[in-house]
C-alpha positions as CSV (number, residue, x, y, z in Angstrom):
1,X,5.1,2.5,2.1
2,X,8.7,3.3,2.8
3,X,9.6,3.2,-1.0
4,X,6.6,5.7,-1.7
5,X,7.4,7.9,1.3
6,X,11.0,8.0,0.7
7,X,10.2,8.9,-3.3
8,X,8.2,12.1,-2.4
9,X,10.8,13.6,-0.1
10,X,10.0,12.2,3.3
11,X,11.8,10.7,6.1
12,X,10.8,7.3,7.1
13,X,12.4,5.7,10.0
14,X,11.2,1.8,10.2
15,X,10.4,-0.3,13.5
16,X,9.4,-4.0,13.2
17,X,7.9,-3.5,16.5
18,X,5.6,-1.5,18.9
19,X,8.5,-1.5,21.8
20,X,11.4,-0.6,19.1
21,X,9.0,2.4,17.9
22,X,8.4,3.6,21.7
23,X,12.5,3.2,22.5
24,X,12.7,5.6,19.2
25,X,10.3,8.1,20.2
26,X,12.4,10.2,22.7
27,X,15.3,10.3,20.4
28,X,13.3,11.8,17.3
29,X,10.7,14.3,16.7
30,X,8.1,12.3,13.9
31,X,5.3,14.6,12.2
32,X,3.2,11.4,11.8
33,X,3.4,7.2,12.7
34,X,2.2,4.9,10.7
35,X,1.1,2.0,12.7
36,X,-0.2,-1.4,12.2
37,X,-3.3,-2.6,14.0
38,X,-1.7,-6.1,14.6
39,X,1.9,-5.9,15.9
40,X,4.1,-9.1,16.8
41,X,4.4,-7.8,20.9
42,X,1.5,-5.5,21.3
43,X,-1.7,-4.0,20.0
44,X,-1.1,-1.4,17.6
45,X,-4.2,0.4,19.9
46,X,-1.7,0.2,22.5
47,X,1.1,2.0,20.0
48,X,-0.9,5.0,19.0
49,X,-2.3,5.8,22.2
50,X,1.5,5.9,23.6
51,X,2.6,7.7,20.4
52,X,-0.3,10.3,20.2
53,X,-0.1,11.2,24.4
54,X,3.1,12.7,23.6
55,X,4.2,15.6,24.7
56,X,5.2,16.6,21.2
57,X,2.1,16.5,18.7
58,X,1.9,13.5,16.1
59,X,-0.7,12.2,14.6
60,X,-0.9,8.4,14.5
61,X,-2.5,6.5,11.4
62,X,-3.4,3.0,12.1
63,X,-4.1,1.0,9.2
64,X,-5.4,-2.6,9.5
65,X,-8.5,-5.1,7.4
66,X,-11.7,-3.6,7.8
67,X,-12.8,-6.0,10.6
68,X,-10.4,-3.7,12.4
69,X,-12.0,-0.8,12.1
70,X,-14.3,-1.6,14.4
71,X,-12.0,-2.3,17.5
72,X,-10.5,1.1,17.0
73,X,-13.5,2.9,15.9
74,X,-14.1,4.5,19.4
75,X,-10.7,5.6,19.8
76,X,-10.7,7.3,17.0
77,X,-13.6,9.0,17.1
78,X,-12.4,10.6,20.5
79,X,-8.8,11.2,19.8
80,X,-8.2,13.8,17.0
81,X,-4.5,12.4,16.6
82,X,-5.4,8.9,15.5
83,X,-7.3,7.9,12.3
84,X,-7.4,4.3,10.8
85,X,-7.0,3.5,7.0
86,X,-8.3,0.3,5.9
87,X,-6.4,-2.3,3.6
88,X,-6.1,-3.0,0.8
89,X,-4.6,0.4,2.0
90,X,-4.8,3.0,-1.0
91,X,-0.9,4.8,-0.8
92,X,-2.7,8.1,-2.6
93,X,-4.9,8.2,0.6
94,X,-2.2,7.9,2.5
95,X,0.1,10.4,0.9
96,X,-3.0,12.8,0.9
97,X,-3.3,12.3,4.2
98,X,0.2,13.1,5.3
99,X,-0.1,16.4,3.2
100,X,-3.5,17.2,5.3
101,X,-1.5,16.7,8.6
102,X,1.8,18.4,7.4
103,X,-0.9,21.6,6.5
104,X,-2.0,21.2,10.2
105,X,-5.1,19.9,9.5
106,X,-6.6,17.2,11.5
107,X,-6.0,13.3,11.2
108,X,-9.7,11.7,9.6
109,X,-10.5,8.0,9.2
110,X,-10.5,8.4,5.1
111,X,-12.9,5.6,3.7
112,X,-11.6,3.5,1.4
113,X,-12.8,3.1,-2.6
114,X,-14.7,-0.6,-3.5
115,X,-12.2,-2.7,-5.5
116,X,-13.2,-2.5,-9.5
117,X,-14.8,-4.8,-11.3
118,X,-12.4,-6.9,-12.9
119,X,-10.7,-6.0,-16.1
120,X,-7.0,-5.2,-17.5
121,X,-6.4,-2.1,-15.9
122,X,-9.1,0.1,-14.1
123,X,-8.0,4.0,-15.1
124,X,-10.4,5.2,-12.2
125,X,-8.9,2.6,-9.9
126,X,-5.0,4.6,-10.3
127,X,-7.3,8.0,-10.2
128,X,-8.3,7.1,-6.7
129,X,-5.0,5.9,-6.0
130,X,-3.1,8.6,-6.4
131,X,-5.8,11.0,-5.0
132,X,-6.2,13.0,-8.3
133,X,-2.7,14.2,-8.5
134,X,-1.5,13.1,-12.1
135,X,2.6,13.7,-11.4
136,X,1.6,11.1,-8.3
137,X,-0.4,8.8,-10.7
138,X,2.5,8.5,-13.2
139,X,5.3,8.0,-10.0
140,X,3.1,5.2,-8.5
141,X,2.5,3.7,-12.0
142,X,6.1,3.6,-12.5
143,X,7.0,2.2,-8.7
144,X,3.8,-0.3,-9.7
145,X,5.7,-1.9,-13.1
146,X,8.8,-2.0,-11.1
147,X,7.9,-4.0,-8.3
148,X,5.6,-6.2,-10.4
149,X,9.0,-7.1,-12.0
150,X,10.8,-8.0,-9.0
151,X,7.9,-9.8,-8.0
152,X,8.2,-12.4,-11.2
153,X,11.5,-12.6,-11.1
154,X,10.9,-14.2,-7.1
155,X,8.5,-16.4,-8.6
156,X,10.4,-17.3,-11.2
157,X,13.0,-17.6,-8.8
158,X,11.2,-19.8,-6.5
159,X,9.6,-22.8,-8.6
160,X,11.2,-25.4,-6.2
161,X,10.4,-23.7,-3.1
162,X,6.3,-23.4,-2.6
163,X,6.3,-21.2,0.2
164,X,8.2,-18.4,-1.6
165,X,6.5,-19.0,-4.2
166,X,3.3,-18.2,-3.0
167,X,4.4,-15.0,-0.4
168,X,5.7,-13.5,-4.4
169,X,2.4,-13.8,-5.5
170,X,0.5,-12.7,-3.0
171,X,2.6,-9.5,-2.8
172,X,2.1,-9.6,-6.8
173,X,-1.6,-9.5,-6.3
174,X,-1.8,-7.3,-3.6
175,X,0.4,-4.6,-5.6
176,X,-2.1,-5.0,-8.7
177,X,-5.4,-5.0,-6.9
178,X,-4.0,-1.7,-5.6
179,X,-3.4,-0.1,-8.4
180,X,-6.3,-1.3,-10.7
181,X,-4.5,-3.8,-12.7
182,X,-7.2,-6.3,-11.8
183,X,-6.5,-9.0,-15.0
184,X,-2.8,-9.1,-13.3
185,X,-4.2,-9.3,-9.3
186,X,-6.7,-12.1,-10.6
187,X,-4.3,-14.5,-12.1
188,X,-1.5,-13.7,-9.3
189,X,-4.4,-14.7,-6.8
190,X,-4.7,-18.1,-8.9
191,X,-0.7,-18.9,-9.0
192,X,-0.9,-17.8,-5.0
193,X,-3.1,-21.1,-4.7
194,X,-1.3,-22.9,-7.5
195,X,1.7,-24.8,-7.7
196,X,4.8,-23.1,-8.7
197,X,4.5,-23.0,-12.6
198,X,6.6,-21.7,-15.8
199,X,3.9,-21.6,-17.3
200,X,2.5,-18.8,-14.9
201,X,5.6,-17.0,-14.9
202,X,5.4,-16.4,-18.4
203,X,1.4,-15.6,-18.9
204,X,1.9,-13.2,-15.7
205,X,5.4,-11.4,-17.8
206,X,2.9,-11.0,-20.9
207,X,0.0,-9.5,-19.0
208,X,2.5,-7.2,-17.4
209,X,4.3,-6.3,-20.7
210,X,0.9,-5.5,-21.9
211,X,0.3,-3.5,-19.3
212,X,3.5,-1.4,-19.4
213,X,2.2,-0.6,-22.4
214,X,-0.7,0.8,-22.1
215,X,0.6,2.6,-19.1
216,X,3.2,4.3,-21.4
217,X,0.8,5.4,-24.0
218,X,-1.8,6.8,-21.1
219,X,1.3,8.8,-19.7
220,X,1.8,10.0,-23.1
221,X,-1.8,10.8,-24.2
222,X,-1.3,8.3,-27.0
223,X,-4.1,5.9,-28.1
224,X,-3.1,2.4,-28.3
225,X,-4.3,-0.7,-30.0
226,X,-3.3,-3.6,-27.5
């Protein structure tokens, strides 16, 4: 989120915990706080009610599984300054969302899409994404294929360690379920389970290179034979 954010021109400030995000607050004025349903030291309930009873106005945004929902659904309903996303949480929902808020309109609980059947890539899947807008669809596409790299190269990276290992691929298929490169998310959810594997590695590089591909001739409105 703070790679996206930062990409389109906004300030992010990061706190790995509800009481370092309530010692920032007095110190900085925040349009918006993105906020986690599950923190380490409190409930992220507990954040946003702090956060949005302010005497400054910000809108809060928890996001959290969908099981969540319902512990917050309440709250939000009755406070106009807290919504809730639900994961696998949709960054073109989210960005749409800050641009709804920044326009002063109200925070709203935006459902999220049903994942896509599974295939190579899922055009509709990026559409939803990136909430329609195409210059958005092309910047996430491009963020997507380079932290899918960095990704492999942790695997690769970590065949004698198990546990890093599997954390790489579950941010690999979490990253490609997101976007709609569900071939990719599929066989990153099998090496997550798997032992650590060459042989993975290198059919996860060539799905990727495949896809870069046929990313790169969609951007250009070229047809491809892959």
């Amino acid at each position: 989120m703070r790679t996206v954010l930062s990409r389109l021109g906004y300030l992010v400030s990061v706190a790995s915990t509800g009481t370092e995000a309530l010692a920032m607050r007095p110190n900085m004025q925040f349009s918006a706080a993105l906020v986690a349903a599950r923190l380490p030291d409190m409930a992220g309930l507990t954040l946003a009610r702090h956060l949005a009873s302010a005497p400054f106005r910000i809108s809060v945004l928890l996001f959290g599984d969908p099981f969540d929902r319902r512990l917050v659904e309440s709250e939000v309903h009755n406070r106009a300054r807290i919504a809730f996303l639900a994961k696998p949480l949709s960054l073109g929902r989210l960005v749409a969302t800050l641009k709804r808020l920044a326009d002063g309109e109200p925070a709203t609980s935006a459902a999220e899409p049903p994942m896509s059947s599974l295939s190579s890539f899922d055009r509709t899947r990026l559409r939803e994404f990136s909430n329609g807008d195409p210059a958005l669809e092309q910047e996430l596409a491009n963020l997507f294929l380079e932290t899918a790299s960095l990704y492999l190269d942790q695997m690769a990276a970590s065949l004698t360690d198990p546990e890093r290992w599997r954390r790489a691929a579950h941010a690999l298929k979490g990253a490609s379920a997101n976007i709609g490169a569900t071939e990719i998310a599929a066989l990153a959810g099998a090496a997550e389970r798997a032992a650590p594997s060459r042989e993975l590695v290198a059919e996860l590089e060539a799905r990727l290179r495949a896809l870069r591909a046929e990313l790169s001739c969609a951007q250009a409105h070229t047809p491809c034979a892959l």
